[in-house]
Structure formats: C-alpha cells, structure tokens
C-alpha positions as CSV (number, residue, x, y, z in Angstrom):
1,X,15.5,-22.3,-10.6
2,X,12.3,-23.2,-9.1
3,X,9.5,-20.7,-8.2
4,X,9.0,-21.3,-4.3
5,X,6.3,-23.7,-3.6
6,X,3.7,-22.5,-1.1
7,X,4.8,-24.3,1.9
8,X,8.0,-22.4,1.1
9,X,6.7,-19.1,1.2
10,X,4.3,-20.0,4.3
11,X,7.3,-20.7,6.0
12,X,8.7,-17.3,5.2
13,X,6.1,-15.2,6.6
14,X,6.1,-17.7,10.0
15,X,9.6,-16.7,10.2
16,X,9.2,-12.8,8.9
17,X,10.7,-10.4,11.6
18,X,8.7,-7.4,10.3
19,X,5.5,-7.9,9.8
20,X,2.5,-5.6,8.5
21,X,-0.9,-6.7,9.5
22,X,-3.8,-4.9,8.2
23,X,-7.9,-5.5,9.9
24,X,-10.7,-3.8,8.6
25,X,-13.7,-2.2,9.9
26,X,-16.3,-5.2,9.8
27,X,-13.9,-7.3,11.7
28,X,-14.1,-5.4,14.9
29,X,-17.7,-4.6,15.3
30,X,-21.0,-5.9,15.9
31,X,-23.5,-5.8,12.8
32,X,-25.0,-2.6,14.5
33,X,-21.8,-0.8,14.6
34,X,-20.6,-1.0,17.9
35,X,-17.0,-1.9,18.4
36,X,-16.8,-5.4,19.7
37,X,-14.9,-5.9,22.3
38,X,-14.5,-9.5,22.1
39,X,-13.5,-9.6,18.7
40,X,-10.2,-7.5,19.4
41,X,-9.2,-8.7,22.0
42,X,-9.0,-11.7,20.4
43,X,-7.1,-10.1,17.2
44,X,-4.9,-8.8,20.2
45,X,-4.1,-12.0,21.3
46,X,-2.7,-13.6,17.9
47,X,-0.4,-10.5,17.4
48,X,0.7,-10.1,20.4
49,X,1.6,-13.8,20.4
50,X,3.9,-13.1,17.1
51,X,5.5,-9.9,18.9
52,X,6.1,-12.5,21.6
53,X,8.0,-14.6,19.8
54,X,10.1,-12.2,17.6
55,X,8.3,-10.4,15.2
56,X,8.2,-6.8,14.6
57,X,4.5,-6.2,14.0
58,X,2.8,-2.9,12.5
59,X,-0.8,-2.6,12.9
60,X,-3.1,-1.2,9.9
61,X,-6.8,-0.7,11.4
62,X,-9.9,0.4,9.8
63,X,-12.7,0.6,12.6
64,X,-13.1,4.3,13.4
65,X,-16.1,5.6,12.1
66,X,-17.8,2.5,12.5
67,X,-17.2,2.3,16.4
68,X,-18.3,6.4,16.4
69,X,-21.3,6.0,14.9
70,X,-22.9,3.3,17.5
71,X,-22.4,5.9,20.3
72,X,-23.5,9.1,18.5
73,X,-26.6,7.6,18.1
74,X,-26.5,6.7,14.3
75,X,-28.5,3.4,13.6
76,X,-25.6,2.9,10.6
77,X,-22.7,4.4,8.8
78,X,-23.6,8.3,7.9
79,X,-23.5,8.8,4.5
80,X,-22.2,12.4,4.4
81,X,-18.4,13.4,4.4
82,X,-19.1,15.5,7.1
83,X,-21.2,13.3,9.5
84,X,-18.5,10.6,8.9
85,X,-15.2,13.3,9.6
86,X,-16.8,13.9,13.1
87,X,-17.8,10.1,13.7
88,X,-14.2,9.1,13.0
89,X,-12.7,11.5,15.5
90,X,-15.2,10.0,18.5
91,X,-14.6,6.6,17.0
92,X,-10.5,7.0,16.8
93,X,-10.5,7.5,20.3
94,X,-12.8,4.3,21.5
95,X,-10.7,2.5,19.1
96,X,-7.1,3.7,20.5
97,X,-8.3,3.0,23.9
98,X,-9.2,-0.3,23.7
99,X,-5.8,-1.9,21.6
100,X,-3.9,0.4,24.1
101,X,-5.7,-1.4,27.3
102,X,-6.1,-5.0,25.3
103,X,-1.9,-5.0,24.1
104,X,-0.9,-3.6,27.9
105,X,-2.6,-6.6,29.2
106,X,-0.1,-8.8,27.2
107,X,3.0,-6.0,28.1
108,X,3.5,-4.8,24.7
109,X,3.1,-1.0,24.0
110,X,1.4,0.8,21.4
111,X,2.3,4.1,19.5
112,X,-0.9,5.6,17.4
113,X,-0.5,7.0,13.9
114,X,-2.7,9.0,11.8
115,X,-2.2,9.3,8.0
116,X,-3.7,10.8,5.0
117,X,-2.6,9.9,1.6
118,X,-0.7,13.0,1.6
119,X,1.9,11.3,4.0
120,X,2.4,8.7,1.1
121,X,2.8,10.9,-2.0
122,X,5.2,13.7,-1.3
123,X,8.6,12.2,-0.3
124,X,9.5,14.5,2.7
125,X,6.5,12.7,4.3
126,X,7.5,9.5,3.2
127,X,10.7,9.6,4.6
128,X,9.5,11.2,8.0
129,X,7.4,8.4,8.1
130,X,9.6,5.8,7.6
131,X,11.9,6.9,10.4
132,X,9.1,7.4,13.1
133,X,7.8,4.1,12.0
134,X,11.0,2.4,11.9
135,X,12.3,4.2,15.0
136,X,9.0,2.8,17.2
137,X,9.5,-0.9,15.7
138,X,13.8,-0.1,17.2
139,X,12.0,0.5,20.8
140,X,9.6,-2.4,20.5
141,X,6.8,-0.8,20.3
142,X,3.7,-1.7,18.1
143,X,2.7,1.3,15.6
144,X,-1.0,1.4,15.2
145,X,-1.7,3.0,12.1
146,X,-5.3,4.5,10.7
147,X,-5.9,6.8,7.6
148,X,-6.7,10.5,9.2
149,X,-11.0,10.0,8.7
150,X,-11.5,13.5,11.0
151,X,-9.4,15.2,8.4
152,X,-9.3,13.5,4.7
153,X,-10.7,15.6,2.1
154,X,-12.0,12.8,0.5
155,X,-13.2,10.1,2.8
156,X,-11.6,6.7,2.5
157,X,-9.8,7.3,-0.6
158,X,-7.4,4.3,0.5
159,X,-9.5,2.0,0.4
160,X,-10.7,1.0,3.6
161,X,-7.0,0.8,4.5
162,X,-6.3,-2.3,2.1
163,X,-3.8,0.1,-0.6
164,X,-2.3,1.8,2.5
165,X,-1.3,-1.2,4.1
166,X,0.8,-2.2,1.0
167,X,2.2,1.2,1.5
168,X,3.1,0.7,5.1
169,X,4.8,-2.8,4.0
170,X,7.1,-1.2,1.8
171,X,7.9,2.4,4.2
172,X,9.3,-0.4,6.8
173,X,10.5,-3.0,4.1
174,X,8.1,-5.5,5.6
175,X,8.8,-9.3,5.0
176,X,5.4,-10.4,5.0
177,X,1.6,-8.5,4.5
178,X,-1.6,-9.7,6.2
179,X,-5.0,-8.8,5.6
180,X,-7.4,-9.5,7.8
181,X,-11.5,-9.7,6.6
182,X,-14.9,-10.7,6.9
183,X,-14.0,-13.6,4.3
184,X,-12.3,-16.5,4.8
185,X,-10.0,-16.2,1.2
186,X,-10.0,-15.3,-2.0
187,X,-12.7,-16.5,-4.7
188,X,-13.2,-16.6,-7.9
189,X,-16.7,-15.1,-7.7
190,X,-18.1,-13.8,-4.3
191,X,-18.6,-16.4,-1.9
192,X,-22.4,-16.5,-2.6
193,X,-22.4,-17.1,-6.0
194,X,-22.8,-21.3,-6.4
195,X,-19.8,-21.8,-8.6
196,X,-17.6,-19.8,-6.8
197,X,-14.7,-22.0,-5.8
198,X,-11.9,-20.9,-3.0
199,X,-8.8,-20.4,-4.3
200,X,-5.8,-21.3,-1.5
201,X,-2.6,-20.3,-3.3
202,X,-2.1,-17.3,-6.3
203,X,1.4,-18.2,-7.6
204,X,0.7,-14.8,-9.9
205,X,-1.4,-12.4,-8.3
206,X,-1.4,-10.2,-12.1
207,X,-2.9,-13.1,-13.6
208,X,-5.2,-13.6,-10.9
209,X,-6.8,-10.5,-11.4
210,X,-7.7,-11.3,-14.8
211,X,-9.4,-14.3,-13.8
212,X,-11.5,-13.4,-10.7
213,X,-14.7,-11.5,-10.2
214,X,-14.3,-9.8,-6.9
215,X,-17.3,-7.4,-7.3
216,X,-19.8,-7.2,-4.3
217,X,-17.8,-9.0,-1.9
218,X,-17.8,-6.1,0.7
219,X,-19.8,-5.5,4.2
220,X,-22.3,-3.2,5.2
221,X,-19.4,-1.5,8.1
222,X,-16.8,-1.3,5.4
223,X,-15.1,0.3,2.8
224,X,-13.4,-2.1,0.8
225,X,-14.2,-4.7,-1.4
226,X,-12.0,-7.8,-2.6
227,X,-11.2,-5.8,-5.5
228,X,-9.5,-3.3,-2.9
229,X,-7.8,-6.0,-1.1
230,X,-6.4,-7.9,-4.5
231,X,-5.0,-4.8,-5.6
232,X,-3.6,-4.7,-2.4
233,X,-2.0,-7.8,-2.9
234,X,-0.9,-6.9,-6.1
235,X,1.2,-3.7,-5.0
236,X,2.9,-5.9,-2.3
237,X,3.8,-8.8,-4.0
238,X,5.4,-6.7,-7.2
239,X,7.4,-5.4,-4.7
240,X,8.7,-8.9,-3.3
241,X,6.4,-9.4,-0.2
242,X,4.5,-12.2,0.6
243,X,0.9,-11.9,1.1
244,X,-2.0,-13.6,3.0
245,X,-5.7,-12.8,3.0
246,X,-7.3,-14.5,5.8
247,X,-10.4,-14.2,8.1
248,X,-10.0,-11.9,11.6
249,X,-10.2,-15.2,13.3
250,X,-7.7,-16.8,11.6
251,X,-5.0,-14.1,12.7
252,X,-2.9,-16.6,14.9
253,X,-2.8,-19.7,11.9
254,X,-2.1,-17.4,9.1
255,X,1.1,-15.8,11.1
256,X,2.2,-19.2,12.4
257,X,2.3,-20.0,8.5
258,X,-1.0,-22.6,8.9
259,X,-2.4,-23.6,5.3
260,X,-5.7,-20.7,6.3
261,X,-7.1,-18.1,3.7
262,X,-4.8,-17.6,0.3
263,X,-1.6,-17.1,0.6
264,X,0.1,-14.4,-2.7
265,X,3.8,-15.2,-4.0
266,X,6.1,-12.4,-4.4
267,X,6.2,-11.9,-8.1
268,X,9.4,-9.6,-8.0
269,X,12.4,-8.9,-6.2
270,X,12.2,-6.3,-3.5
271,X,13.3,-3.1,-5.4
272,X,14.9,0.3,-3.0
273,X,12.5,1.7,-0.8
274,X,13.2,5.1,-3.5
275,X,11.5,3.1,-6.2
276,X,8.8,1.8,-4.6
277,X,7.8,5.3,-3.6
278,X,8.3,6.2,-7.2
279,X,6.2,3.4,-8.8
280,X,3.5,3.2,-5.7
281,X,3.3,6.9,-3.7
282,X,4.5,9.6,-6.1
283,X,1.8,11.4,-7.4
284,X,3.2,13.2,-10.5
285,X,2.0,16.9,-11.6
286,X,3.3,16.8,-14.9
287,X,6.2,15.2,-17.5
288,X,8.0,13.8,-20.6
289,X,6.4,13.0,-23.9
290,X,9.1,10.5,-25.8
291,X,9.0,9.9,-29.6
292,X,9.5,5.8,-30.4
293,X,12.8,5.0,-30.0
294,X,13.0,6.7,-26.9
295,X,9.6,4.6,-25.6
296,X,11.2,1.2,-26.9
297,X,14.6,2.1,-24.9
298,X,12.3,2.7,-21.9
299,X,10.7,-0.3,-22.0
300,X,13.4,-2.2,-22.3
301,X,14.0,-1.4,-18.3
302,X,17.5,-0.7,-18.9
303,X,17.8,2.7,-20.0
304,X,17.7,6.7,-18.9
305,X,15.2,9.3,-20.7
306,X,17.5,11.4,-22.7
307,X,17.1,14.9,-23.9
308,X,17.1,13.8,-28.0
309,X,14.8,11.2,-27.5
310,X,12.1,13.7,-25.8
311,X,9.6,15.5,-28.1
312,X,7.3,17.9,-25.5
313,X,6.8,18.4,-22.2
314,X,3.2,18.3,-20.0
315,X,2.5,20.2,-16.8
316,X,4.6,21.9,-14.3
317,X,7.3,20.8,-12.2
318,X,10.7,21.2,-10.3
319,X,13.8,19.1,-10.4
320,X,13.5,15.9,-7.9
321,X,9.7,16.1,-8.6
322,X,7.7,12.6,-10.0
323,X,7.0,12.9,-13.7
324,X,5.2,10.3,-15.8
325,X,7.0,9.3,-18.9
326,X,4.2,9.2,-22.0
327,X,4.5,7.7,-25.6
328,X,3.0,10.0,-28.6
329,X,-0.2,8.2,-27.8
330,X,-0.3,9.1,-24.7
331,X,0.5,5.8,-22.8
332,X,2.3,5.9,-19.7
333,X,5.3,4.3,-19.9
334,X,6.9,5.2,-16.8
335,X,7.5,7.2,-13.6
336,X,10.9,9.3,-12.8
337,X,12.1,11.9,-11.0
338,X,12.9,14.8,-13.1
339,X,16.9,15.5,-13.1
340,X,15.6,19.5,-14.4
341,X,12.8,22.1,-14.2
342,X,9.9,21.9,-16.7
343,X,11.3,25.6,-17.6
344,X,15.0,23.9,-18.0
345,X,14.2,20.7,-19.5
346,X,11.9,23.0,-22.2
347,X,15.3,24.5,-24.4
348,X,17.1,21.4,-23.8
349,X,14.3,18.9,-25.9
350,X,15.8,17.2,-29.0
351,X,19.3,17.8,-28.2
352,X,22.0,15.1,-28.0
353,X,24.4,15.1,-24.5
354,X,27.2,16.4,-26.7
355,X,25.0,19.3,-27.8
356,X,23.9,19.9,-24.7
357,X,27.8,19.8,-23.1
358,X,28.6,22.8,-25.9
359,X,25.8,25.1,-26.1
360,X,24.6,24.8,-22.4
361,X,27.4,23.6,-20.7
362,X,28.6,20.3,-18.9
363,X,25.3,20.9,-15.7
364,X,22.8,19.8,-18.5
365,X,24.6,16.9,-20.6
366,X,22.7,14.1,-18.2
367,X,19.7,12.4,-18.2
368,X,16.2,14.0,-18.2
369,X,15.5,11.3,-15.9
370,X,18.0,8.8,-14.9
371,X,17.6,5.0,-15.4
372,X,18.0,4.6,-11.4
373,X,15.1,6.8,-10.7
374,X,13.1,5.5,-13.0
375,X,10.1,2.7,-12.6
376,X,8.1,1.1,-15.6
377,X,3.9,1.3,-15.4
C-alpha cells in the first residue's frame, strides 16, 4: 500500500477531532518582552474557530516568564533560575488572564494547567493527568497547559514546551500536533544562511534529522531551538500523529489543512497510551543487562526478557517500575516495566521458566519483563 501523500495527511489534521496546539514564547510578545496583546488574540481567533467547528483543542503555551519580566522592570529575560521562578509566577497570571478574557469573548471556556516533567515520568501522574485532561476536553472546555516555571528545579527542561507538547498529544491520544513559531517552516539550514532552502513536506521525520542543520534557529524571548521542535516532531509522529510546524500567524491555514509551514507524516502506527509512556515519559532508575541471544530476541520486537537470557542487574527498583534493557556493551536496547524487584529478579538470573516453576515456585516462571510492556530505543 501506498504511503499517504501530503494532501492526504493535510486533510487528516483539517478533519482531526482532538487537536494539540503548541505556541511558544516569542510568538506572544513584543521584542521587549511585553506580552502582545494583539498577537493572541489573534492566535485566539484561529483556535477558537477550529473549537467552533468541531475540534477538541488543547493548548500548549510558552509565554510566562517572558510577559513577567516586561512588568518587573527587567529590560530582558533574567538569566538566573531564581529571577526567572519568580518572573514566571507574575507572568503565568498576565498570561491566564488574557486567553481567559480573549477565548470568553468567542464563548469558549478555558481550564489552566501547570506541569512539571514530574507529571510526565511517574505513571500515577500520567494517568491523573490524562483523566483531568480528557475529562475538561468531555465538558468542552479548552485546557491551557504551561510547564510549572515558579516551581521547576531546573528551568525549562522541556524545552520551551516543544517535547511537552508531544507528551500532551499522546496523554489525550491527539489526532494531529501543531507547533506554532517565529519561523515560517522547517529548513535545511537556519533561515539566514543563503543556501538554506524550505522544506514543505518530511515524509520521514528520522531521516530528516540526519539531513538538517537546525542550530541557531531560536529567539532572543525563547527557549527552544528548531532542534527542540524537530525532536518534537519526531516523538509525535513515531507515535502515529501528524505534525505541522507553522508560523503563529499561520494558526487558522495550517488547522484548516492549507499547504503553510511543513507538514511531518506519521511514521508508525499509534501504539497504547501504556507504551508511549514507557518509550516517551518513564524515566528508569535502574534494569536488565542481557547476554546476545537475549539482545537479538529483543530486537526482534517480538519477544519478552526472560530470566536465562539475563546476565546482571543495574540499580534499584520495584515491580511495575521502568527499567532499561542493556546489551553487554552497554547499549540500550529497550524500556519495560519490571514484572519483579531488583532484590527478586537478583536469585532468579540465568534460570530457565521450568527452573524457576521448581525451585521458586509457579509466581516467578514469567517474564522479567513481558513482551507487552516492553518498547525498543
């Protein structure tokens, strides 16, 4: 069968009932760091157009330390973790305000939502995050989500919002991804470079990352850089969502499906919202070191990590806890969620299941880490 062509796929996100657009900082203010208010309401406008005509729509926003630092006096973007923490929590609030007044304007309701990448990688948050989120889209309401500035340990660390909006696409199963910038596409060298050349449609985006420079292309207000938003991309298309980069301005045309910015195929399959979190949000403390015919079967996709294929075991952990999977070299080969304790798993290495059924009883002849909770790297 044929790979979608991109008039295809542009028609699937103009018809996509959830929706997870993402806007960052540079796109909402004025070069000297005041929030514009122009400029959202006019991002305001495009959405709430889509969540007029159908679409569930989940907002991503970077924009509060740079509208908290205009006020406070600072002439630009405070340097210090600090500075920024309390910039964000004065910004976060001008910010809220004005979507709430610009989207009640246009009768839609907003819901805020702060989030650190905490929220993401254990999966008790994960799941209480999904059913707020998908509970707010149920009631029609437009969840306006920003990473927790005021509070993150260390500032930013998603990004400027670009990997946490992948995230966000695949806690609500989203059917289409939309990143909003300062740029007006993707390029295979920043835009000021002479030979760089615009590049409307990536049919692969893993291959595309090999073959564009995306260093420097970032603002003075933001975070993120192109490489932040590819890799964005990248996370949301392996997991079967269609992407588009666009300008700010372009908002309305690149949800109506328009031929704006570059539009990312799906390269996979959606997979279970389970394995997503394993492959995308688990952050593992510890796991499995496999000799080489245990590290073929895993790479074959198809098959469970056994106890007699497992040489050594690295780290910590409890049963239902992330693990890598490692070759002897210590390559990652995968990410599971341990079926045992570290403690448990340690006196049952190198046995077979039968071995395991006679000296330790039938609870310990399965899987280190089944083949369903399992994701390859």
């Amino acid at each position: 069968m044929a790979a979608p062509s991109q008039d295809e796929i542009r028609a699937r996100v103009a018809q996509a009932c959830t929706i997870v657009v993402k806007v960052g900082s540079s796109s909402l203010t004025t070069p000297d760091g005041h929030l514009d208010p122009t400029r959202l309401d006019a991002l305001v406008g495009a959405l709430a157009s889509a969540a007029n005509d159908g679409a569930r729509l989940v907002l991503v926003t970077s924009g509060a330390i740079a509208a908290g630092f205009g006020p406070l006096g600072f002439r630009s973007r405070p340097d210090d973790v600090a500075t920024q923490q309390a910039t964000a929590s004065v910004g976060q609030g001008l910010l809220m305000a004005r979507y709430e007044a610009a989207f009640a304007r246009r009768g839609l309701k907003v819901g805020q939502i702060l989030i650190t990448a905490r929220d993401t990688t254990l999966a008790v948050q994960y799941r209480n995050a999904r059913r707020t989120l998908c509970r707010l889209l149920d009631l029609g309401v437009i969840p306006v989500i920003n990473e927790n500035d005021a509070l993150a340990s260390n500032e930013i660390r998603f990004g400027d919002n670009d990997r946490l909006s992948a995230l966000i696409a695949n806690i609500v199963s989203a059917d289409a991804l939309v990143l909003l910038t300062d740029v007006d596409a993707l390029y295979t060298a920043p835009p000021s470079h002479p030979e760089a050349r615009r590049i409307e449609f990536v049919p692969d985006v893993d291959e595309a990352m090999n073959q564009v420079d995306a260093a420097g292309s970032s603002s003075g207000l933001g975070t993120g850089g192109m490489t932040t938003k590819l890799d964005a991309a990248r996370m949301a298309a392996s997991s079967g969502i269609p992407v588009v980069l666009a300008r700010a301005d372009q908002a309305g045309p690149a949800l109506a499906g328009d031929r704006v910015g570059t539009l990312f195929a799906p390269i996979h399959r959606r997979g279970s919202s389970n394995r997503l979190w394993i492959k995308y949000a688990s952050l593992p403390q510890g796991g499995y070191v496999v000799d080489a015919g245990a590290a073929e079967a895993i790479r074959g996709g198809r098959a469970s990590l056994l106890a007699a294929g497992t040489v050594s075991i690295r780290g910590g952990f409890s049963a239902g806890d992330p693990v890598w999977i490692w070759d002897r070299s210590g390559t990652r080969l995968a990410k599971g969620l341990s079926g045992y304790d570290s403690e448990e798993a340690e006196e049952m290495l190198g046995m077979t299941t039968a071995d395991l059924r006679r000296r330790q009883g039938a609870h310990f002849a399965h899987p280190l880490v089944h083949r369903d909770s399992l994701v390859l790297i």
